[in-house]
N, C-alpha and C positions, 0 to 999 in steps of 0.2 A: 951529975946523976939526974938533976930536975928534968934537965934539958935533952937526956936519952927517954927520960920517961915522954917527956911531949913528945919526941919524933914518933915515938913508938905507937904513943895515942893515935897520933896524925895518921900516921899509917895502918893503925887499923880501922879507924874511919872510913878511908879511901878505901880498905879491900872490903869492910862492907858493903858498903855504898855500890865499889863493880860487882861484888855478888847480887845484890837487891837485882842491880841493871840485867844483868846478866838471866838473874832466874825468870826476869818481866821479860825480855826477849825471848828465852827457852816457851815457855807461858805461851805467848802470842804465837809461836810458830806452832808449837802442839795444839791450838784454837783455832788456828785459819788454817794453816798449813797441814800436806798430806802429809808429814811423820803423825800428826795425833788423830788423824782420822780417827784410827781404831780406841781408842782411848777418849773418847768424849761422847760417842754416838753408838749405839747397836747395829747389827748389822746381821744381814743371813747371807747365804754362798750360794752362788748358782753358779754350774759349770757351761758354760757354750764352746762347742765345735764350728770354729769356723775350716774352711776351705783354705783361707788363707787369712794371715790378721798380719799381715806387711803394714809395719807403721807400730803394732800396738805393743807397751813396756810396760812394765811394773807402774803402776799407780794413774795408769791414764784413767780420762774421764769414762764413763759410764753415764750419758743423756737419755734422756725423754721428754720430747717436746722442747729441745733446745736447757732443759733445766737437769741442773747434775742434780744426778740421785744416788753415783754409786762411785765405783772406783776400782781397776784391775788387781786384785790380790797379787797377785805373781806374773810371773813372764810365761807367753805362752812357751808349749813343748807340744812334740809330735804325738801322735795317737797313734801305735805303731799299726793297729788292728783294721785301722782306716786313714789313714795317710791323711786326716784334717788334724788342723790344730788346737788344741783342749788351751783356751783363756778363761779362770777365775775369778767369777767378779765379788764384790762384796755390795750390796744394795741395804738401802737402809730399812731399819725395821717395818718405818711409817708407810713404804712403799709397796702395795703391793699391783705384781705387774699380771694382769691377764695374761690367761692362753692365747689368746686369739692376737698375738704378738708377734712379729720379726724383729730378730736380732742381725748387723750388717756394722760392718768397721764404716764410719764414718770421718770426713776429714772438715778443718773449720776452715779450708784452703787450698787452695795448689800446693803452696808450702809448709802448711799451717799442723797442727799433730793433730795422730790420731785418733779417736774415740770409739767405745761400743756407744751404737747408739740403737735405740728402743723405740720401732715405730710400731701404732697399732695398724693392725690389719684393718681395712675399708669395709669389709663389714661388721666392726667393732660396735656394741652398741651401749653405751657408759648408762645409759636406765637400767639395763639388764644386768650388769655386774654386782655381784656379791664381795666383796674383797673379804669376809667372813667365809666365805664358801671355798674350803682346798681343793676341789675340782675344777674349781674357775680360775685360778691362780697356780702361778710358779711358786711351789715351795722349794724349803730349803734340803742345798742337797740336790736338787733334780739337774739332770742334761742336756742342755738346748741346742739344738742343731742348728746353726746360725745362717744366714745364707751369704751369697762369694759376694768379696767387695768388689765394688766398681772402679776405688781407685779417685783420685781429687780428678782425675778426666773423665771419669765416668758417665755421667749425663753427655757430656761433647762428644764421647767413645760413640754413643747410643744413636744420639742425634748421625754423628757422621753413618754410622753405620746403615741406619733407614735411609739415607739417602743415596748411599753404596746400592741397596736393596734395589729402591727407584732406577738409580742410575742402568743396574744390570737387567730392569726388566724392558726400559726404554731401548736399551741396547741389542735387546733380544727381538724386539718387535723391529726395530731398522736393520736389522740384520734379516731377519724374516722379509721384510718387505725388499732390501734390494736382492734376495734371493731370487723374488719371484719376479724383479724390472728383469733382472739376468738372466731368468729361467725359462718365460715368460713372455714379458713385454722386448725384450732386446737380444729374442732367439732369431737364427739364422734366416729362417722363413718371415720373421715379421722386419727383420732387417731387411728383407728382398721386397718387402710388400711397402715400406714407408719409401724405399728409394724408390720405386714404381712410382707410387702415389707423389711424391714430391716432382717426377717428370713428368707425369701426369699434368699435375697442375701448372708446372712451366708452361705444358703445351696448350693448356688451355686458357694461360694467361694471354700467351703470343697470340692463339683465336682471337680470345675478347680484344684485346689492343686492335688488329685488324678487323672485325667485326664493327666497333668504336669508329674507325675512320670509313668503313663503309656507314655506318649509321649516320656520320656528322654529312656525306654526300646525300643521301636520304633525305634527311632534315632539310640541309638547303634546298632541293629539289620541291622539298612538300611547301619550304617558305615561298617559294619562286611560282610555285601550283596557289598558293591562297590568297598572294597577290595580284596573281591572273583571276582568281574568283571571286576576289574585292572589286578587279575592275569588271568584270563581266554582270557582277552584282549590280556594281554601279551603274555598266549601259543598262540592264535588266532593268532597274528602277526608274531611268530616264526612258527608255521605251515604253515601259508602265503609264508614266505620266503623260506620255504622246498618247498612248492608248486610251487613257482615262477622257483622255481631250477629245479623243475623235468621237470614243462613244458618247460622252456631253453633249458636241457635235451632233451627233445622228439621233441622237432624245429630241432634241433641239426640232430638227430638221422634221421627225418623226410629229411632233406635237404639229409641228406649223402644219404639215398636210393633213393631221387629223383635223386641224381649225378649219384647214380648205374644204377638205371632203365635208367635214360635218354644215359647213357653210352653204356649200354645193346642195345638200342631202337638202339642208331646212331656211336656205336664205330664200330673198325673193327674184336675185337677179337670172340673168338667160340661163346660167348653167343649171340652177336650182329648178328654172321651169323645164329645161331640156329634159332633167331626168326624172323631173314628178310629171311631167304634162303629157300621156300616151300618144295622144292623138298629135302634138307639135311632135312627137319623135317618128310619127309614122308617114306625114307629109316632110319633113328632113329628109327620112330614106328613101320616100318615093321622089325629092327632089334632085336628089344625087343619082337616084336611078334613071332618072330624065336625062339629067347633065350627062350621064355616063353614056347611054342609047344615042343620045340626039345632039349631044355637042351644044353649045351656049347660043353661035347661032339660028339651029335651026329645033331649035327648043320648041315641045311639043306635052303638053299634059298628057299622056296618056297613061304613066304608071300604073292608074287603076284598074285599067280596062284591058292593057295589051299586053303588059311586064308580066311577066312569070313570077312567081315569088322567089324560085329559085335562085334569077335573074336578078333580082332587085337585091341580092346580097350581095 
């Protein structure tokens, strides 16, 4: 009998003991865990419409600014009156959220769950907020019309999309421009006018090429002309220098007759007195006038007396 009573002790030790365990585990999961949300904290109801809340379940997060504040009451359901979807959230009492807020399903991933998440609007201004003031705040009870999710590709959706945008406007403008090389620039008349102008230039090439080789006969002619004018230069400059010489020459020659004549004019010898002396130059003429009349022979003075003047010259 001792010995059923200890098993019986033993044993009910142990089932209190997994009770204790048991109720500290129950405990901790109603504390941290979403079964005791509702049961530890207050909480008010906001209903939002979203468009679409793909991803959102019972008890997803409810963020702002990346910090949970809330938690989805219920599963969404249709809004038969508006074909969006009515999600229930519960937000905590300490919370409260401005008007000047968007509501949007957010994702913490590509593959990650979904969340309401609570951004403020950019012209938010947190000095200005009353969170005492029910005109400035979602209260409990009210309907928020939430706006469409983007979806965990959502930003990359956006991004591709503006560049789709670019893409189709760049394509619009090259499509506009070879309209007008085709319409335009590579119509039938300007096709007629480049293949013109292209034989054109052929022909004018073929000129210049033949023009070039008359030019290079030119050239040699004009070099074979300046080499003849180098040397004509050159007789020119040696005749110069004969020139230079004779007229030296003839200064020369010129000075020595002026020394003669002016010797003549002012020395003292015969020719000096011939032409200064009248009277020696007038018996000279009557003497040659003698010799002339009467010959050396039969020479006779008479020039002064007989000779005519006319005579005596």
């Amino acid at each position: 009998m001792s010995g059923e009573r200890e098993e019986r002790a033993l044993e009910l030790k142990v089932g209190i003991f997994v009770l204790i365990g048991l109720a500290f585990i129950a405990f901790m999961a109603f504390k941290f865990g979403r079964v005791g949300q509702g049961f530890f904290q207050s909480f008010y109801t906001l209903t939002v419409e979203f468009p679409n809340a793909n991803g959102l379940i019972k008890n997803s997060d409810v963020q702002l600014a990346g910090a949970r504040i809330g938690y989805v009451a219920d599963k969404p359901h249709i809004v038969q009156s508006t074909g969006n979807v009515s999600v229930p959230i519960n937000i905590q009492s300490a919370i409260k959220i401005p008007r000047q807020t968007h509501f949007q399903v957010g994702s913490s991933g590509l593959l990650g769950d979904r969340f309401v998440e609570v951004v403020p609007d950019m012209k938010f201004d947190p000095s200005k907020f009353n969170p005492e003031d029910p005109s400035q705040r979602w209260n409990a009870g009210e309907t928020i019309i939430g706006e469409k999710s983007e979806g965990p590709l959502g930003p990359l959706q956006k991004q591709a999309e503006d560049v789709f945008d670019l893409l189709k406007v760049e394509i619009t403008k090259l499509t506009e421009v070879t309209d007008k090389i085709n319409n335009d620039v590579l119509s039938e008349p300007n096709r007629q006018n480049i293949s013109a102008t292209f034989a054109n230039l052929k022909t004018t090439t073929e000129h210049i090429a033949e023009t070039t080789k008359t030019l290079d006969g030119v050239v040699q002619n004009a070099n074979t002309v300046i080499e003849s004018t180098k040397q004509t230069m050159g007789t020119i400059n040696s005749t110069a220098g004969d020139l230079r010489s004779a007229i030296g020459d003839a200064r020369k020659m010129l000075d020595s007759a002026r020394g003669v004549l002016n010797k003549a004019q002012t020395g003292d010898g015969p020719l000096a007195t011939l032409l200064n002396n009248r009277e020696l130059a007038e018996n000279l003429k009557a003497l040659v006038a003698n010799l002339r009349t009467h010959g050396i022979l039969f020479y006779k003075d008479r020039a002064g007396r007989t000779v005519p003047q006319n005579q005596t010259r």
